[in-house]
C-alpha positions in Angstrom: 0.0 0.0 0.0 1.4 4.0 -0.7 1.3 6.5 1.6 -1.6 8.1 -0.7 -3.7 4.5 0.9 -2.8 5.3 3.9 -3.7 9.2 3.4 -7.0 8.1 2.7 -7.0 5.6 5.6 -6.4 7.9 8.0 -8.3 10.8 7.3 -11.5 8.6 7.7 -9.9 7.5 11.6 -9.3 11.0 12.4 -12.8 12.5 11.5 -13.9 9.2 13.5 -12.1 10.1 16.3 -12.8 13.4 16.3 -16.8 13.0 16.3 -16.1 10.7 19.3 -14.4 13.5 21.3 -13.2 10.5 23.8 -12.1 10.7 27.1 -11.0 7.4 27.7 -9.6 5.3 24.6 -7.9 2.0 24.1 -5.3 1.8 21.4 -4.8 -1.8 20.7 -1.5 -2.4 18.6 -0.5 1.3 19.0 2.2 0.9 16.4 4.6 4.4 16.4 1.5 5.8 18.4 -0.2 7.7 15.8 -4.0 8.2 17.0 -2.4 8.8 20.6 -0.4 11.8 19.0 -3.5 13.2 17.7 -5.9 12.5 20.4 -3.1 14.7 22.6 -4.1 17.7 20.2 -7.8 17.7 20.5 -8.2 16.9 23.8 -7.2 15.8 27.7 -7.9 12.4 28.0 -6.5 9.1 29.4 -5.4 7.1 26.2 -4.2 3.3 27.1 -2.5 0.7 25.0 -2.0 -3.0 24.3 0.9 -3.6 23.0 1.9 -7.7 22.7 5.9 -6.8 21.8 7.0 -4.9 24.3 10.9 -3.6 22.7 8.1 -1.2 20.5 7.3 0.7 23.7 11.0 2.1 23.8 11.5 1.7 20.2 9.0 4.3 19.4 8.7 6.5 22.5 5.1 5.3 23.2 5.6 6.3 27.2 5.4 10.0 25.9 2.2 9.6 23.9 0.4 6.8 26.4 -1.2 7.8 30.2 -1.0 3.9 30.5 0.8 0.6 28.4 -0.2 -2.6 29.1 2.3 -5.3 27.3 -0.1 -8.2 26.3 -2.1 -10.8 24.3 -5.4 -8.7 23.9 -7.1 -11.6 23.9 -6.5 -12.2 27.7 -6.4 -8.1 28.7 -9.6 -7.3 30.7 -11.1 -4.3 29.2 -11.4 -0.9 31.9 -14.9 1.0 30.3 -14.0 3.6 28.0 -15.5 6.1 25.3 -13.4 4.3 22.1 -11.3 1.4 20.9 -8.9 1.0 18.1 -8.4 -1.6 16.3 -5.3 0.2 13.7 -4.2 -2.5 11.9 -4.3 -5.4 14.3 -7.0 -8.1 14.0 -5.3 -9.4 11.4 -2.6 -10.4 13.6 -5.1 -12.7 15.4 -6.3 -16.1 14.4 -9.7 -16.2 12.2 -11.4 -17.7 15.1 -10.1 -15.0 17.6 -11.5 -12.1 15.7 -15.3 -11.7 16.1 -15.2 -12.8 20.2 -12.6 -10.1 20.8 -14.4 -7.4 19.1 -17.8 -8.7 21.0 -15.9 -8.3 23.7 -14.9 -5.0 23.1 -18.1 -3.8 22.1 -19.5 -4.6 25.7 -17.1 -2.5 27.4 -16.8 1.0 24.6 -19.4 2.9 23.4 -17.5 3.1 20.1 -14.9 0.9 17.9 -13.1 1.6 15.4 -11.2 -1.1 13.6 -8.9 -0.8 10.5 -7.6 -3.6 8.4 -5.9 -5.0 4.9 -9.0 -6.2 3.1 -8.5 -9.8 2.1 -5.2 -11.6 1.9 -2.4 -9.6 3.0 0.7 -11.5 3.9 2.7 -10.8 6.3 5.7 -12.8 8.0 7.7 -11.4 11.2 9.2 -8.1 10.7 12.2 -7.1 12.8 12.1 -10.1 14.7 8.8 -9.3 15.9 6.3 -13.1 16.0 3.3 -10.5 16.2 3.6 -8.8 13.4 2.4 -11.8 11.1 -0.9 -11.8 9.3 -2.6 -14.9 10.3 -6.0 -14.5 9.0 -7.7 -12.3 5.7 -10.7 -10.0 7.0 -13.7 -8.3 5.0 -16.0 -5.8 6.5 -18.8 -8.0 5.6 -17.7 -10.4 8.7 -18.5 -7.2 11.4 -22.2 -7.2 10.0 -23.6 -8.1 13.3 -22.3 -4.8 14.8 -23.9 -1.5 14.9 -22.3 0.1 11.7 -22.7 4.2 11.5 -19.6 4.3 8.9 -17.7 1.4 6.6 -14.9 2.5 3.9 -13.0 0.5 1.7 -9.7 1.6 -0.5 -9.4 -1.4 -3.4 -5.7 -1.5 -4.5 -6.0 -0.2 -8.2 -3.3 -3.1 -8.9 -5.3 -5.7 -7.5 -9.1 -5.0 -7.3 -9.7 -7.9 -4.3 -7.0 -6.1 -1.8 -7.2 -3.3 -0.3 -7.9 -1.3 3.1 -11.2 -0.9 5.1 -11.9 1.4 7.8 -15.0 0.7 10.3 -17.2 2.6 12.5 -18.9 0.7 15.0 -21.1 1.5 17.9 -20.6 -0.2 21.3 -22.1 -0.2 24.2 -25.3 1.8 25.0 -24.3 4.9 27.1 
């Protein structure tokens, strides 16, 4: 994917996150901490993350951006109530069967979700040495049909029409 894709990606997360205006989000996978880093600008609030390979916490400075840092398997975090969760990049990462009870989960526990992924097959391997970082199952946004949907986007690859990005907006839990 260019950096145009993720242009495009990310513009869609950041109006998501800005017509959320949360006070307390999860950032699962925070990567180099990019929706921390602009949650900081529009607003105070508490902004955890999962992270499962913990040398990313010091290689990318994430104590600056994060109130908290949990170093985990999300799968066995217990969720603290909160206003958002994001899902940048990260399901994926998880075994098909993992997927759709983590994000049920989650959708008990935040009043919104948002989850971004590579639409279809994506390979991945390790990178850097890093187990976490490879893809382990394809996702489609049709698979989060049982969710409340206010927004879905999707970015086919002009090179190959059946990949891609999509970007979710789900509703959680009732306030």
């Amino acid at each position: 994917m260019t950096g145009q894709h993720h242009y495009w990606f990310n513009e869609h997360t950041l109006k998501q996150i800005r017509m959320v205006n949360p006070k307390r989000v999860c950032d699962v996978g925070p990567g180099r901490g990019t929706w921390a880093r602009f949650i900081r600008q529009i607003g105070k609030s508490f902004v955890q993350a999962i992270e499962a390979w913990e040398p990313y916490v010091e290689q990318f400075g994430l104590k600056r951006w994060y109130n908290q840092i949990i170093i985990g398997d999300v799968r066995k975090v217990k969720f603290d109530k909160g206003d958002l969760i994001i899902f940048g990049d990260i399901l994926e990462h998880l075994p098909l069967e993992d997927v759709l009870p983590l994000v049920r989960r989650a959708a008990k526990t935040f009043r919104y979700m948002i989850i971004n992924a590579p639409l279809g097959k994506y390979p991945q391997d390790d990178l850097g040495g890093n187990p976490y970082e490879r893809h382990l199952c394809e996702l489609f946004p049709e698979m989060f049909d049982e969710f409340r949907m206010i927004e879905s986007h999707i970015f086919r690859s002009e090179e190959d029409y059946d990949s891609g990005l999509f970007n979710l907006f789900l509703r959680g839990r009732p306030d």
